[in-house]
N, C-alpha and C positions, 0 to 999 in steps of 0.2 A: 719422659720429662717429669719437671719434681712438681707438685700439685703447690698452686697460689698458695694454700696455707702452710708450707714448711718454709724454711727461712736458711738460708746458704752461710753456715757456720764461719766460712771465709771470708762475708762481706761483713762489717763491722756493723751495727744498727746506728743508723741516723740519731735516735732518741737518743743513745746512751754517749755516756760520757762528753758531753757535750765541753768545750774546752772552755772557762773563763775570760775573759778579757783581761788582760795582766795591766795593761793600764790603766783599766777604769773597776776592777777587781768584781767583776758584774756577773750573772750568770741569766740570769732571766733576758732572756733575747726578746721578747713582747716589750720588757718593760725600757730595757736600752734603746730598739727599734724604734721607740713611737718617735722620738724628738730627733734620734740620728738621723734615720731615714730620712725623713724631712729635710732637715739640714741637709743632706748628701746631697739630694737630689738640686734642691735649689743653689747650693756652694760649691757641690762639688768638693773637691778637700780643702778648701781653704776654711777656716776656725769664723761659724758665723760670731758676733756682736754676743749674742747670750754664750755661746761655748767660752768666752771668753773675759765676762762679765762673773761667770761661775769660778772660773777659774783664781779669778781675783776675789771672789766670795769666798767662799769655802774648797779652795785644792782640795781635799782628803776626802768632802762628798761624792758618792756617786750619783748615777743619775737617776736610780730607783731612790738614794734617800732625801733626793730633790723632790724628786716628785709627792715623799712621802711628807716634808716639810709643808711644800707648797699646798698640800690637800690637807693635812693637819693647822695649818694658822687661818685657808678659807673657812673649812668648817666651825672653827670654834670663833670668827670674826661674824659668819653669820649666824652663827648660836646664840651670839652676847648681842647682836643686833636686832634679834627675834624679841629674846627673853628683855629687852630695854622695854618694850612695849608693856609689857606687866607693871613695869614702875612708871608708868604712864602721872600717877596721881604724886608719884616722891621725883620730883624734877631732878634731884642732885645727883639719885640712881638712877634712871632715867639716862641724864644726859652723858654720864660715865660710862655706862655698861653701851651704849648705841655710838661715843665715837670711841672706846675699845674694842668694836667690832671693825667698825671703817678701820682702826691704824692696823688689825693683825688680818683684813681683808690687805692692803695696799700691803703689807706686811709681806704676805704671803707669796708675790709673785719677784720678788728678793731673793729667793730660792733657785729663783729660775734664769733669773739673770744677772743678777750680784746688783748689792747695795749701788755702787758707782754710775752703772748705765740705768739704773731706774730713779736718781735724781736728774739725769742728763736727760732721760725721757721725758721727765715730769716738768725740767726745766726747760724743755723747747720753746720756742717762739708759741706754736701750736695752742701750747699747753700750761703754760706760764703763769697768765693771767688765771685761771681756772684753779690751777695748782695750788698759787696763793691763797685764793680763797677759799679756796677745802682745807687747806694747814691754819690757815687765821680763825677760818670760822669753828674748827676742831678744838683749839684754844679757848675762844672765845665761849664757848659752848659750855665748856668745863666751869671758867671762871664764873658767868654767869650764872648759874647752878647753883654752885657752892656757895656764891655770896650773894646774890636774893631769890634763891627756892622757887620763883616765881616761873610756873609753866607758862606764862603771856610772853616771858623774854625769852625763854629755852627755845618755844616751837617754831618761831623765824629763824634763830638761829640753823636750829636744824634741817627747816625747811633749805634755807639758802647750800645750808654744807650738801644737802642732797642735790639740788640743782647740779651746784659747782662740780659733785662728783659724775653727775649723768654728760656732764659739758664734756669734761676731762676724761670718760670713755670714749665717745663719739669722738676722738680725736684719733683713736688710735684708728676709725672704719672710715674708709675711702668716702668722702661726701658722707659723712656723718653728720657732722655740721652746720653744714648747710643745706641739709633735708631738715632738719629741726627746726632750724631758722625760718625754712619756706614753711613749714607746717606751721610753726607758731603766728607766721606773719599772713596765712590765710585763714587762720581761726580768728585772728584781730581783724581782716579786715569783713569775716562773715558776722563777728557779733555786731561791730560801725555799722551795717547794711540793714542788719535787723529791727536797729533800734533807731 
């Protein structure tokens, strides 16, 4: 018998030559796998919501340079929203470089499901309310800044766009919401007891 380490010149090797995906012009099977598989498993062949939200995004992407998009606008959205913190004392910088991180963070998942179903998302019932205020207060934020410097008007602003954006994630987790809601509303009603 032939000994485990020789290898059967008639059987082709798994590793090699691996065939491309012609449709989606992809070779890296890890990197196509992560979001296909997924999809498969849960759809079946039917085209989910983001395959097809992509589709209307960017056709000519693949799903490795989706993924490279959507990891390239997170990182540099919380880079610009780290380094805001350094212009803590010049509010104009400050409040620019902290919500240019929020829009290329909210940016970044546009990648993944195309511009169209991530305003439909944002525009849900859910998420609506929430939404507005994180785009208002994003505005807002700027203006303010620019035209009286003043960090006493900048950090509510910012404050509220933070809330508004913590609101509008817990929208997308099952009783997000309304675990937040019961937490906030038993820490109100522990300090009323206290005092």
């Amino acid at each position: 018998g032939a000994s485990p380490s020789t290898v059967d010149p008639a059987k082709p090797d798994p590793l090699e030559d691996r065939e491309i995906d012609e449709e989606d012009g992809e070779s890296d099977p890890f990197v196509t796998g992560i979001g296909k598989s997924i999809a498969n498993r849960l759809y079946g062949d039917k085209k989910t919501e983001y395959e097809e939200g992509m589709e209307e995004c960017c056709p000519a992407l693949t799903w490795q340079q989706r993924l490279w998009g959507f990891g390239i606008c997170l990182a540099l959205g919380m880079m610009m929203s780290y380094m805001s913190g350094f212009y803590i004392v010049r509010p104009s910088k400050f409040a620019v470089l902290y919500t240019a991180g929020n829009l290329f963070s909210m940016g970044s998942t546009m990648f993944l499901m195309g511009p169209a179903s991530q305003l439909q998302r944002m525009f849900h019932p859910d998420r609506m309310i929430a939404s507005c205020i994180y785009l208002a207060t994003m505005v807002l934020t700027i203006l303010v800044a620019k035209s009286t410097g003043k960090i006493v008007l900048v950090m509510p602003l910012i404050l509220i766009q933070w809330i508004a954006l913590v609101w509008y994630s817990l929208s997308y987790i099952p009783y997000g919401q309304r675990i937040l809601r019961s937490f906030v509303k038993f820490c109100c009603n522990g300090i009323c007891n206290a005092c």
